[in-house]
N, C-alpha and C positions, 0 to 999 in steps of 0.2 A: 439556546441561542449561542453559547459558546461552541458546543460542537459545528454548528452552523457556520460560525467565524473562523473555525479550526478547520473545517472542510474546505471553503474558500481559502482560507491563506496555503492551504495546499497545493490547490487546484494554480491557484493564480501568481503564487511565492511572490506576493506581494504584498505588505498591508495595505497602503491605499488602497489599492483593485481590489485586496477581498471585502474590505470597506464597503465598497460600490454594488461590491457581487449582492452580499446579504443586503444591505438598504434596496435594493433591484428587487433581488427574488421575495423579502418580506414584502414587497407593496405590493409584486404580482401575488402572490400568496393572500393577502388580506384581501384582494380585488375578488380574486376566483374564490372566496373559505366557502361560499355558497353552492359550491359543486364538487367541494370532499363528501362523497357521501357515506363512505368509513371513519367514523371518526378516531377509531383509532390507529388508523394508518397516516395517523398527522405528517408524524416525523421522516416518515420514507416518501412520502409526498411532497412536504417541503423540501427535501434532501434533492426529489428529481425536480423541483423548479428552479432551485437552484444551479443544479448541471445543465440544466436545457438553457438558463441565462449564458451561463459560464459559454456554453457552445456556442452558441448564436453571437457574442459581446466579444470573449476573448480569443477565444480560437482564432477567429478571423486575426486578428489583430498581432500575433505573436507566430514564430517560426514553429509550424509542427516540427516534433521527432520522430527520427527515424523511426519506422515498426518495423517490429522483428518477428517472424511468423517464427512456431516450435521446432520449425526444423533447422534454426538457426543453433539454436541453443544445446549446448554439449556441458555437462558437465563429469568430464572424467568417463565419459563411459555408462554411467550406472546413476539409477536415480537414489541409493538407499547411501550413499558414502557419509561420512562425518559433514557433511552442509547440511543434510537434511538433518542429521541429530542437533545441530546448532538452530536451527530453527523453529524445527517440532517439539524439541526440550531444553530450551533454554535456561530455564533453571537446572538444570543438568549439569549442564554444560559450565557453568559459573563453579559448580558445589566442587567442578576438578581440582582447585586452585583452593590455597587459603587465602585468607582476607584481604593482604594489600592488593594480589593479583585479581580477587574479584573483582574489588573495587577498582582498578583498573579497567578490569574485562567490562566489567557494568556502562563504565564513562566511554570507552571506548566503540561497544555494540551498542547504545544507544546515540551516539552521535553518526553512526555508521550505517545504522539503520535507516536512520533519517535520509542520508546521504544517500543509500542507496534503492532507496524508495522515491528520491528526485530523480533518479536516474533510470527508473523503468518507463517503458512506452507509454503511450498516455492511456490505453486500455487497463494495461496490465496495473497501473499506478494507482487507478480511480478506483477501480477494483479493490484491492488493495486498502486502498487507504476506506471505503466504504466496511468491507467486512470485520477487516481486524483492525483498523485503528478507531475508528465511528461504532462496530458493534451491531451493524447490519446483520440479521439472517442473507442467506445468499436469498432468498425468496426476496427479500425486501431489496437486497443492492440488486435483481433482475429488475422491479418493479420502479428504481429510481434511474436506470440507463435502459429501459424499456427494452429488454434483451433478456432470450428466457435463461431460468435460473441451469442450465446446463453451461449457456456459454459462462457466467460469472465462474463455475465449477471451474470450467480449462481454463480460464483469464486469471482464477486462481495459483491454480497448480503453477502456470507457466511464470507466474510475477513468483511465485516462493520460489521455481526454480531459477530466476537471473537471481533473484536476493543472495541464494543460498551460494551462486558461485563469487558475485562482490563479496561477500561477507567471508568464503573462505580465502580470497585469495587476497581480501584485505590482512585477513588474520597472519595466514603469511607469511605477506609479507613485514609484519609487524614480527614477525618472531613469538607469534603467542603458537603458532604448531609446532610440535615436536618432532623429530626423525620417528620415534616410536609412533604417535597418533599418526603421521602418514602412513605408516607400514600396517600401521592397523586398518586403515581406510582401503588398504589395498586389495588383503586378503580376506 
């Protein structure tokens, strides 16, 4: 149930509304439990009655975001630079620094993360937040936005690639890159 409430306060960045969302999607959920016929595909079934409320309820209700198709997005040229090392090995990436500055880098890329996971489109976000913050197979986040598990792949890639450019240019401009790690990014 918490991930459930943690989905919705996502979805909706609201508590009351994700309040609403899950009390919604748990009674339609309890109404239909008669016509799971997988039962262990509970959770990725509850997860899409949940988004098909959220759709139907909130969507309407609140200003869409802009969407940005992949040919928006530029990062530098190159898809392999230090954002995607920040990303793809985050632990890595913290081990550069000793302790006050992880512990810095820690509070800082986790509040950042958040932040900049508020800020993808709302494809690229739900994605996103179903695979690696929820724990979804991409099979199961296809199956909770009824879209096959190809596009969750590119809905993937293209939400890690805006992450990877906020997150560097967050970095930054915080002064946590170096003259050396840019030059390194370069060549």
């Amino acid at each position: 149930m918490d991930s459930l409430y943690g989905l919705a306060l996502r979805l909706t960045r609201s508590n009351a509304n994700a309040e609403d969302l899950v009390a919604e999607s748990v009674a339609k959920a309890w109404s239909a439990l008669a016509t799971l016929e997988d039962k262990e595909r509970f959770r990725p079934w509850l997860f899409r009655i949940l988004h098909n409320c959220y759709i139907s309820e909130y969507r309407k209700k609140s200003v869409r975001p802009v969407e940005y198709g992949y040919d928006d997005i530029v990062v530098d040229g190159k898809e392999d630079d230090i954002t995607g090392f920040l990303i793809e090995q985050p632990d890595d990436f913290l081990n550069w620094w000793g302790n006050p500055e992880r512990e810095f880098a820690n509070s800082l890329l986790g509040e950042d993360i958040v932040s900049a996971i508020q800020m993808l489109p709302e494809a690229f976000r739900i994605a996103v937040l179903l695979v690696n913050v929820e724990g979804l197979s991409y099979d199961e986040a296809a199956e909770v936005l009824g879209v096959p598990p190809g596009t969750i792949r590119s809905r993937m890639k293209r939400g890690r690639t805006l992450l990877q450019k906020a997150l560097w240019q967050h970095a930054n401009e915080a002064g946590l890159i170096t003259d050396d790690v840019k030059r390194g990014c370069k060549s």
